[in-house]
Structure formats: structure tokens, C-alpha cells
MISE-204044 format. One record per residue: x, y, z of N, C-alpha, C in turn; residue in one letter. Coordinates in steps of 0.001 Angstrom, whole numbers, plus 500000, padded with zeros to 6 digits. Layout:
N
XYZXYZXYZA/...
//
This chain:
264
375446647687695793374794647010694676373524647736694290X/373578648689693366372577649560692979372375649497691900X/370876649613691495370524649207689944370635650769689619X/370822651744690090370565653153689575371673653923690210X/372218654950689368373436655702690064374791654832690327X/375215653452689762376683652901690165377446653750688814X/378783653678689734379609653606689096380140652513688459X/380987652116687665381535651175686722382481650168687610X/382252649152687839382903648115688402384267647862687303X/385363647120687960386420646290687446385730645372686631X/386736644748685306386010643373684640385556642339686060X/384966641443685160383673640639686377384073639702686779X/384419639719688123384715637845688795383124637626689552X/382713636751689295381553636078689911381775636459691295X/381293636900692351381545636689693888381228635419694112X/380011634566693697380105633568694399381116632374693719X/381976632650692880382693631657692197383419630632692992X/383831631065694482384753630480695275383459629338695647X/382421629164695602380915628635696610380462627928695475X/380454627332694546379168626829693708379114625387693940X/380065624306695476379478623145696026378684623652697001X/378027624809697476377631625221698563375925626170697986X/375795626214696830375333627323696281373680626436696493X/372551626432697119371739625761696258370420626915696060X/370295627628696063369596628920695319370315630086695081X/370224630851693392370913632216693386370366633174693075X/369503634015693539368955635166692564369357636842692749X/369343637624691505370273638819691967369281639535690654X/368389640468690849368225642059690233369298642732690049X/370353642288690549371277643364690047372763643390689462X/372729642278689836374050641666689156374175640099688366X/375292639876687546375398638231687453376493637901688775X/376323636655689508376673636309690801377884635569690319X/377953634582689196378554633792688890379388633910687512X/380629633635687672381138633556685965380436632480685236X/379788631078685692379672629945685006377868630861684010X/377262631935684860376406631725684577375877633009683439X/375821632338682434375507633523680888374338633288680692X/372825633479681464371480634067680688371129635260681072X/370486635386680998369677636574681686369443636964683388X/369161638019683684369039638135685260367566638136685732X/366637638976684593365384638686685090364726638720683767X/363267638799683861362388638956682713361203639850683178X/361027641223682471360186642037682730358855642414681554X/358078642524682331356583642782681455356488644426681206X/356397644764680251355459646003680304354022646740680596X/353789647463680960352292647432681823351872648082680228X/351745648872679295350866648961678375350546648211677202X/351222647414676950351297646590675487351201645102676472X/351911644193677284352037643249678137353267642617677272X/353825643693676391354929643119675842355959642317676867X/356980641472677178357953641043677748359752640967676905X/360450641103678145361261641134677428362446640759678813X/363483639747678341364636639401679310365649640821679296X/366338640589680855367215641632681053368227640888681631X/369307640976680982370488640649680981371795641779681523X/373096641903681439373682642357682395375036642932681089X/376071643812682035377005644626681197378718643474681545X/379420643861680813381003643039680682381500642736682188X/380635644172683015381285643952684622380077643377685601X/379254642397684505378423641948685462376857642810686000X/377178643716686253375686644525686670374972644755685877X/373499644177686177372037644622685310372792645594684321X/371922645401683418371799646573681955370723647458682210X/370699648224683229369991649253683154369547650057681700X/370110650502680803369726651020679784368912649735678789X/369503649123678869368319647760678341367190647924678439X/366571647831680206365392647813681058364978649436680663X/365860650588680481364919651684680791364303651819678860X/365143651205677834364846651163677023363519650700676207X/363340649463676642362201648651676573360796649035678188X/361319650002678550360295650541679830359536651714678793X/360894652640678810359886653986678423359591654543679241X/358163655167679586358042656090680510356690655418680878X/356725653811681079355439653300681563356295652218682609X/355058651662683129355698651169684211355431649579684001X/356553648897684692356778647367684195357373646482685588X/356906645478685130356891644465686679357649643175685988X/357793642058686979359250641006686796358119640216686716X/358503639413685820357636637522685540358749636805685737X/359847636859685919360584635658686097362272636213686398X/362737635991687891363862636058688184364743634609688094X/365683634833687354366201633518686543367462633144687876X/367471631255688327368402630904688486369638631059688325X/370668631831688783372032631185688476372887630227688998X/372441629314689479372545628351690354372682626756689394X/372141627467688488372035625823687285370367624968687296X/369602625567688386368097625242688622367837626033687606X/366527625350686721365443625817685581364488626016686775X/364285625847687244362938626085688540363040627624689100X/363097628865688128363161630088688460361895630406689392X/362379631696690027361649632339690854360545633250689541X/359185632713689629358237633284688802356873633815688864X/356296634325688513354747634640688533354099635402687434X/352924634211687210352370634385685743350932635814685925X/350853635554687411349505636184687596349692637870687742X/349539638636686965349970640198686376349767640652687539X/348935640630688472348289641971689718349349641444690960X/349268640065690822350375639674691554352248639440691465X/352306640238690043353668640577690157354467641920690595X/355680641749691605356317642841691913356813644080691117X/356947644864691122357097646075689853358691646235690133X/359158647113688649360341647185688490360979648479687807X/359667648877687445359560650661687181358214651734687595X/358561652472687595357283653477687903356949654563687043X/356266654570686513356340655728684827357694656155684459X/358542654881684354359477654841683796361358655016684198X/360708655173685473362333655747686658361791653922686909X/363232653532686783363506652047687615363896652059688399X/363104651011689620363343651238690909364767650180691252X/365266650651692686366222650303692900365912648655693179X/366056647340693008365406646079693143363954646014692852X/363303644635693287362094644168693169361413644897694189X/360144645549693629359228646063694676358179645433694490X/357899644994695968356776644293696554355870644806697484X/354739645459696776353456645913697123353052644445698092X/351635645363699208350410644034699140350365643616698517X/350267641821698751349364640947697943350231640287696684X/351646641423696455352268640443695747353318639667695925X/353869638463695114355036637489695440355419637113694394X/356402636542694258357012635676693359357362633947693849X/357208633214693230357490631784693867358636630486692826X/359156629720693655359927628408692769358580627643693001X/358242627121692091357523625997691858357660624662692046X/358835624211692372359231622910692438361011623352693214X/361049623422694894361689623889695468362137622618696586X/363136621687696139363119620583696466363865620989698046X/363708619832698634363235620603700462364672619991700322X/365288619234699976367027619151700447367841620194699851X/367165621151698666367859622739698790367919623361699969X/367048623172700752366913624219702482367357623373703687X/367700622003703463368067620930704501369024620452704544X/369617620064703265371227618989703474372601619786704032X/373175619127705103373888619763705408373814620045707107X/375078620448707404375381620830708578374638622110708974X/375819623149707897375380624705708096374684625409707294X/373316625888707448372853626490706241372146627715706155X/372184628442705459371959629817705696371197630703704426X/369988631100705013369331631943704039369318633469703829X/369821633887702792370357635466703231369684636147701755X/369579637280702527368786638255701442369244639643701810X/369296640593700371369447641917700714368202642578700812X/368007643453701252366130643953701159366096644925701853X/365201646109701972364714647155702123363287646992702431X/362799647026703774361192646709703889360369647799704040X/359559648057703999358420649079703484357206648555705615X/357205647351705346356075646525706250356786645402706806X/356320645466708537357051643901708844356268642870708248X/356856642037708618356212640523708003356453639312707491X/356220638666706476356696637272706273357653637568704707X/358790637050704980359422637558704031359450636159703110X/359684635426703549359475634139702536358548632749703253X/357812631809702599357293630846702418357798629636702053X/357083628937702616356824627370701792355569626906701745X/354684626544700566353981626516700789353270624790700025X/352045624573700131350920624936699842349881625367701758X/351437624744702482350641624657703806351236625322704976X/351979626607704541351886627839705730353061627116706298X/353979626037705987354985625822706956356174626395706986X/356463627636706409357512628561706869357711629912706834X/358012630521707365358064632286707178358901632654708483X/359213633923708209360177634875708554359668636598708600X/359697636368709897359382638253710245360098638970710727X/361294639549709749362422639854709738363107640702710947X/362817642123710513363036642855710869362671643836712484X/361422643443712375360814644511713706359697644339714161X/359135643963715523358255643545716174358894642575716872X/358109641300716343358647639996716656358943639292715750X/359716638558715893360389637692714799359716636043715351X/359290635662714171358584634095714016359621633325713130X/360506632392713502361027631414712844360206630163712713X/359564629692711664359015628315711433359565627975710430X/360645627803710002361590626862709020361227625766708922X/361492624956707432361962624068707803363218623703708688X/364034621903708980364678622071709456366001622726709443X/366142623380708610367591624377708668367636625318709394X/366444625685709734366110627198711281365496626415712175X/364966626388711889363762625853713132362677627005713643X/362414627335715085361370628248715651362088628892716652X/362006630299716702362582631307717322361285632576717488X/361248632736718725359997633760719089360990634838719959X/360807636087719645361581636995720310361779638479719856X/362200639142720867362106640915720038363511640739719524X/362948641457717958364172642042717321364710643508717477X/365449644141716465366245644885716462365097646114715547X/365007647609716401364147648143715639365112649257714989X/364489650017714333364857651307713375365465650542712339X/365076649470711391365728649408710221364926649589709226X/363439649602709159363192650066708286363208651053707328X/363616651192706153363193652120705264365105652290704693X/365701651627704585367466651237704522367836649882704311X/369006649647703376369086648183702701369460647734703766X/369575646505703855370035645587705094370563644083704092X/371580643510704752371847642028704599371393641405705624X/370417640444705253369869639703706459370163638122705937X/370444637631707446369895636293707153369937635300708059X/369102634064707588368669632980708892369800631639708478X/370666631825709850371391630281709885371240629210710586X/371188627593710264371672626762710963372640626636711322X/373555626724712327374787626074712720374764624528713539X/374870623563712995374291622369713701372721622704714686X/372874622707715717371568622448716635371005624135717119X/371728624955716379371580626403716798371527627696715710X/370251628285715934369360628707714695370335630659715053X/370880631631714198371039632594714187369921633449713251X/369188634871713651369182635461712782370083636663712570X/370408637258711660371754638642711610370803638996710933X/371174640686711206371260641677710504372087642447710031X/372692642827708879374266643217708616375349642577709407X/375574641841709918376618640948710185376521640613711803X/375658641620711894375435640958713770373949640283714170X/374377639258715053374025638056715287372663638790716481X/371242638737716046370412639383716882369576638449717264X/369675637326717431368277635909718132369491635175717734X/369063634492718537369681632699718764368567631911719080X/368364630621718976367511629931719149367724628099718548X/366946627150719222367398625907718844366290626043717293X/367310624824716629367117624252715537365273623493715704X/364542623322715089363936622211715044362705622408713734X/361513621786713845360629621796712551361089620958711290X/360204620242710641360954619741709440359722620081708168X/359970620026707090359221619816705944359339617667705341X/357995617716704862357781616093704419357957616347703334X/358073617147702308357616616904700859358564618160700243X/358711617760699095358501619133697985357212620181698382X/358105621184698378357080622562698430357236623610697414X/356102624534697306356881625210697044357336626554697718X/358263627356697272359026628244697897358171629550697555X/357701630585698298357227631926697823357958633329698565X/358462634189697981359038635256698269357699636599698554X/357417637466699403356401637868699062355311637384700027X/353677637901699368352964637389700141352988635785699851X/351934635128701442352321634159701546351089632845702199X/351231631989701723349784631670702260349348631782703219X/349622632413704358349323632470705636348491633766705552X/348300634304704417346991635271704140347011636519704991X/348058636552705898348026638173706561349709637943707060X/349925639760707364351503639714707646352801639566707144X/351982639664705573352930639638704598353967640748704674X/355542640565704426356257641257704410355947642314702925X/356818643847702962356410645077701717357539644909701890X/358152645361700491359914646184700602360506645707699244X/361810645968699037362386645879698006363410645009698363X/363826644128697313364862643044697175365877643294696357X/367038643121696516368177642772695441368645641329694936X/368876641311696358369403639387695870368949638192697490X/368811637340696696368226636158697856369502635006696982X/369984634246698264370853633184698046370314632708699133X/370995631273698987370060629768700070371564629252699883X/372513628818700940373853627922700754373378626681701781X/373668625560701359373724624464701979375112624104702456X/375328623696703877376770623132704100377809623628703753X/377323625272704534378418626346704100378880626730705610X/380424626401705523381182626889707102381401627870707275X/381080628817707175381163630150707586379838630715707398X/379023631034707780377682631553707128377838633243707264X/378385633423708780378807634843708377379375635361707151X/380600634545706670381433635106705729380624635523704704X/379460634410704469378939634446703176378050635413703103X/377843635719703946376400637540704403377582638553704217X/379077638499704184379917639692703975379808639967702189X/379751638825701101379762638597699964379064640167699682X/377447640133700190376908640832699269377185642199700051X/377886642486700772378170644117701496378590645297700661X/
//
């Protein structure tokens, strides 16, 4: 799944088409995920004018690269708003310019969302039974990290993050993970990876490309609506760097492996 250099896919079946009772967050830089879903994939700013403009996708589904390099030019431009395909208006967004992820560099578009220090993107209204209902639930992301660290949030009060890849890994989920302290798996930085954190009833997995590297019990809960932040995170240090393609959230999905094979 490459925003630069693919070849031409077959006409477009949604991958997640078989999943949309299971679906409860969808976001993808690089593709449309879903047949049901016809807007746009993201919305990008230009860094000299602050012009904006939506980027939408080709007959087989993948970003419109020539769209994006069209309205880029040879300046460089960052994402205000990665759009739901999930059927949520509550997109992944950020209004604040220094704090948005970039999406070109004098004009070569980078492969996903790049996330410098200091920046994030967030749902604003990220209702906590998207990350809770359910048996099995599983948060999976494609990504490329630059820096270990906290790859996603809840916030206004530091109650969740994820330090993916290398060092130690901190699970404070809500209850769909729970807390897991332990060494991970090193040498992945700087190479895409499918990652992701599952509940299986009372027992928390994290994977990396399809193998199962921590185990740990379930526990932690969230009280309220939060909101969700990708990026830095209020916990003010340890923020995860790197590049993203796609983040999905499935609720009361029986296979959670299967569903980390989707984006391979």
C-alpha cells in the first residue's frame, strides 16, 4: 500500500466490505477501505498560500496521487483532516498549522502521514464504546517509526498510550488492552510494519506483522468520552515520530489476527 511508485490495482472491492458490523474506526492515506464509502480520503493544506484542498482516490480505490502532487507543486503541504470511512463525521483532525503532520516535502509526496515532534492529529468526540463494546477488540495500524513512543492517546487526561515498537512497551488502554510492561521486539525501526493491540476476552496481545510479541491481562477502564489523539500526546514527552498509512479500531471482531492480514 504505497502512495508513490504502485502499480495499478484490479477494479475496487473495499477490503473491509466483509467487516462493516465490526468496523468502529477507519482511516487510510492511501486507499478507499470501503465500497459504501464515496468522499474523500484526506484534506491537505498548502504551506505557501494556506490554500486547502480534499484528496480523493482513483476507480481502483488508491489515493489520487496526481491530484495531491497537482495542487502541491513544488511546496510543501500537511493534512487538516483524515476523513472517516466508517460513517463517523468525527474525523481525525487538526486545525493548529505547526501542529499538523506533513504530506509533502518541496513537493515529492511522502509515502503516508509524517509525524515530526510535537505533532498529532486527534477525533474530537471519540465515544469510549468505539474502543470497548465487545468481546474481541483490536487496534491496528500500519506505520513506519522514525522514534519510540506513544503512538496513540486518549485524552484530556493521559489515560492511554502505546510504545510500540522498541524499548519497552507501556499498555494503558482503556478496557480493550489493559496494562502490559515488557521488552519488545527490536530492529524494526525505519520499515513498514502492521501492528496491533488486541483484547481477546481477559487477555491483552500486542503483534507485530502477524506475530504475537507480549501477552498480558486485560484491565484499566475509561469513564467518559475522550478524546482520541494519534501523534503527540498529552503526556508531554515520549511521543511516538514515523509515518502512517492506515489506523482501523474493530469492535467484536473474532479473529483479530485475520483482520491485521487485511492490510498486508
Amino acid at each position: 500500500m504505497c502512495m508513490t511508485g504502485c502499480g495499478s490495482r484490479a477494479a475496487f472491492t473495499g477490503v473491509l466490505d466483509d467487516h462493516t458490523s465490526n468496523i468502529a474506526v477507519a482511516l487510510s492515506l492511501t486507499r478507499r477501505l470501503l465500497t459504501s464509502y464515496t468522499g474523500a480520503l484526506f484534506r491537505v493544506r498548502r504551506d505557501a498560500d494556506d490554500a486547502e484542498q480534499d484528496i480523493g482516490y482513483l476507480a481502483n480505490g488508491d489515493v489520487d496521487t496526481s491530484a495531491l502532487q497537482t495542487f502541491v507543486g513544488s511546496d510543501n503541504a500537511f493534512v487538516t483532516t483524515v476523513y472517516r470511512q466508517d460513517g463517523s463525521s468525527d474525523h481525525l483532525i487538526q486545525s493548529t498549522t505547526s501542529s499538523q503532520p506533513r504530506i509533502a516535502l518541496a513537493g515529492v509526496i511522502d509515502d503516508g502521514l509524517q509525524f515530526a515532534a510535537g505533532q498529532m492529529m486527534q477525533i474530537p468526540s471519540a465515544a469510549q464504546s468505539a474502543y470497548t463494546d465487545g468481546t474481541n477488540i483490536q487496534v491496528l495500524c500500519e506505520i513506519e517509526q522514525t522514534a519510540d513512543g506513544r503512538m496513540f492517546d486518549f485524552g484530556p487526561d493521559n489515560i492511554s498510550a502505546w510504545f510500540p515498537l522498541a524499548g519497552t512497551v507501556y499498555l494503558d488502554l482503556p478496557y480493550p488492552a489493559g496494562r502490559v510492561s515488557a521488552a519488545t521486539p527490536g530492529g524494526l525501526t525505519g520499515s513498514w510494519h502492521v501492528c496491533s493491540i488486541e483484547r481477546e476476552g481477559a487477555t491483552v496481545r500486542l503483534r507485530t506483522d502477524g506475530s504475537v510479541d507480549i501477552t498480558g491481562a486485560a484491565g484499566g477502564s475509561i469513564s467518559a468520552t475522550s478524546i482520541f489523539m494519534i501523534g503527540a500526546t498529552t503526556g508531554g514527552s515520549g511521543a511516538w515520530t514515523g509515518s502512517m498509512r492506515n489506523f482501523i479500531i474493530w469492535k467484536d471482531c473474532a479473529s483479530p489476527a485475520a483482520r491485521a492480514a487485511l492490510l498486508a
